[in-house]
Steps between C-alpha positions, in 0.01 A plus 500: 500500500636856427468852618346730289637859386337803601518847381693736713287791567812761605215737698335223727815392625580112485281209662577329837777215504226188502475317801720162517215241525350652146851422333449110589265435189745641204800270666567224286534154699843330540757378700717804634896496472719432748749743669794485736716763670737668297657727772415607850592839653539653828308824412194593382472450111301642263672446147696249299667539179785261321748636223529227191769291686299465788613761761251542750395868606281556799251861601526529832270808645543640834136408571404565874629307751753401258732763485872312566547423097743604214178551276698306174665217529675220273528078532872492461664161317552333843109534567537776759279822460689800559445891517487565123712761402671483835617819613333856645139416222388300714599619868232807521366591843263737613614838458695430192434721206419165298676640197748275400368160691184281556242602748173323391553304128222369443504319145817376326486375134709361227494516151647380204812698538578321790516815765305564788265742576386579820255733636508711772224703693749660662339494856315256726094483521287744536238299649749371793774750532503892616534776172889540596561115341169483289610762239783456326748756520606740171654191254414208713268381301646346165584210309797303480645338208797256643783251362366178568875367539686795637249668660555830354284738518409576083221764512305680778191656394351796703178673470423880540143540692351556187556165410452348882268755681492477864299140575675360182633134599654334196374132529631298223681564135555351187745525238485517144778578290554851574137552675426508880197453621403497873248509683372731764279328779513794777294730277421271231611591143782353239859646411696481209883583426660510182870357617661636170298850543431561820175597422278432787137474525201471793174325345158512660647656822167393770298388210220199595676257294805523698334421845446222739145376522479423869227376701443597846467148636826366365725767671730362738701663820688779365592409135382733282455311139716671205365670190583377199859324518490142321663546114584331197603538159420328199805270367465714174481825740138574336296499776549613898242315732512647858241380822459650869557185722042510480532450124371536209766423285526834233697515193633817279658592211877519617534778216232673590645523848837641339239740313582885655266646271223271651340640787441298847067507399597406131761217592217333813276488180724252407488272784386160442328293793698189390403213796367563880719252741484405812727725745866415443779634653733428175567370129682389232429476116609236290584576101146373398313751707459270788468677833620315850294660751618463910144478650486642862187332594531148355885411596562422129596578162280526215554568121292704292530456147433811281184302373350524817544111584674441883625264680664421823894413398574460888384563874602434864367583872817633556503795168400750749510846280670366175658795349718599236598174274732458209553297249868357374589438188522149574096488566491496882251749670675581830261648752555707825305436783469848717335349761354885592193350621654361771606844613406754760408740180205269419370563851654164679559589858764242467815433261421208315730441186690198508892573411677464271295634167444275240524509102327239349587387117260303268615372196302613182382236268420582148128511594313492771076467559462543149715825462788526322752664686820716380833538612679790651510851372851478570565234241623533169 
């Protein structure tokens, strides 16, 4: 059974994410993959990405509670994770200007050059930590482009408060070629950056199809649920599809998005409603349009195939807020388990993650519940 399309009506705003027990009929029935541990960590993890020999990469916000972490790290060749690039980036502390190291990265990504990107809010939460370390000091927030092997620092990318008002949280990127595109999930609203240019744009700044659809009853503690922040890119860097963690799914012209001479109410015209989803807390996208979706409230992963046909690749009592997953170009789907649900943020009076953090890996068949499924945009 499939989803059906829907017109994207830019002035009503988008639907509400559906509710998980609706999603149950359009699954196709199978037997789901296995998975095993791929690494384990001693701090919180939110992100995993792998270069094309199999270097292992790991986010690692300074989520509350957390705070004792080197916010990027690397799985060396002896198996050992280490402080990743290993020097004054990732020893910030409060009262540090935040310039030139890691206070609160929050995605990392690679791509087919190899490099890695991480990105930076450049202070801690807003919804658990006083203004002084909730808003990022002049340059804090930024994104890092890094030698994988070396760990030299290639590009840093800055923002003027045009670009990143005041509320502006950069959430996640992806890379193109030359073209940047992140998104903001404080405000809500898209970025782009030409690399070769310079040229810098803000798209649909507060606009209803960059927001989080949140209902009242699904709040938790403290967390307050990001605006729009999950991102992908078409493997022939067509099409940008971007979701708040509530879903739906949206997808946009990427040139229109590079368009200057397209204003914000001309370019949300353009927005497509492409699926709704249940809420995830991260994705991947495979090279024939298949997305990986981290479900929060099911403890599992689900593909959605750009037909509208899902079905459930993998689960486990213990995914406790999946997150950001990645695919290698040896098929594996590596998936980080946050475990932020066990935390005080979610309103527990008690601590109640179990250390270390886990990745898990499944391997990626050729096909899967009756959906074809691609291989890494990182391939050839």
């Amino acid at each position: 059974m499939r989803l059906s399309r829907r017109s994207f009506i830019a002035a009503a705003g988008i639907a509400t994410a559906v509710a998980p027990l609706s999603f149950r009929k359009t699954f196709a029935e199978g037997v789901e993959l296995p998975h095993t541990v791929a690494a384990e960590l001693p701090w919180f993890c939110n992100q995993v990405a792998l270069t094309s020999s199999g270097e292992m990469f790991f986010g690692l916000p300074r989520y509350p509670g957390y705070d004792d972490t080197p916010c990027l790290a690397k799985r060396g060749s002896d198996g050992k994770v280490v402080a990743f690039p290993g020097n004054a980036w990732n020893a910030w502390t409060p009262g540090d200007d935040g310039r030139d190291s890691f206070v609160y990265v929050n995605s990392i990504h690679i791509f087919k050059d190899d490099t890695v990107w991480a990105v930076d809010q450049g202070a801690l939460r807003a919804d658990s930590y006083p203004p002084e370390l909730s808003e990022p000091k002049p340059g804090a927030q930024k994104l890092v482009q890094l030698d994988p092997k070396s760990g030299k620092v290639l590009h840093v990318l800055r923002f003027n408060d045009s670009v990143l008002p005041k509320g502006a949280k950069m959430n996640d990127l992806r890379v193109f070629g030359d073209h940047v595109y992140v998104t903001d999930s404080g405000i809500g609203a898209l970025i782009y950056h030409n690399l070769s240019t310079g040229q810098t744009l803000r798209r649909m700044s507060g606009f209803p199809q960059m927001q989080a659809k949140v209902e009242p009853n699904l709040q938790q503690g403290n967390h307050q649920t990001p605006k729009i922040d999950m991102i992908e890119i078409s493997n022939d860097g067509e099409w940008i599809y971007v979701a708040a963690p509530t879903g739906p799914f949206i997808k946009i012209k990427a040139a229109a998005v590079r368009n200057a001479a397209l204003s914000d109410a001309d370019l949300a015209k353009q927005v497509e409603e492409y699926f709704p989803i249940a809420r995830s807390g991260g994705c991947a996208l495979d090279t024939k349009g298949n997305l990986y979706l981290s479900e929060l409230d099911n403890k599992r992963v689900t593909i959605l195939s750009p037909s509208g046909q899902m079905a459930v690749l993998t689960s486990d009592a213990e995914f406790v807020s999946p997150d950001g997953s990645f695919i290698s170009v040896d098929r594996k789907l590596y998936i980080p388990i946050t475990q932020s649900r066990r935390t005080k943020l979610f309103g527990n009076k008690e601590d109640m993650v179990k250390r270390p953090w886990k990745i898990y890996v499944v391997q990626l068949p050729e096909q899967f519940g009756g959906i074809k499924l691609g291989n890494s945009l990182n391939g050839s």
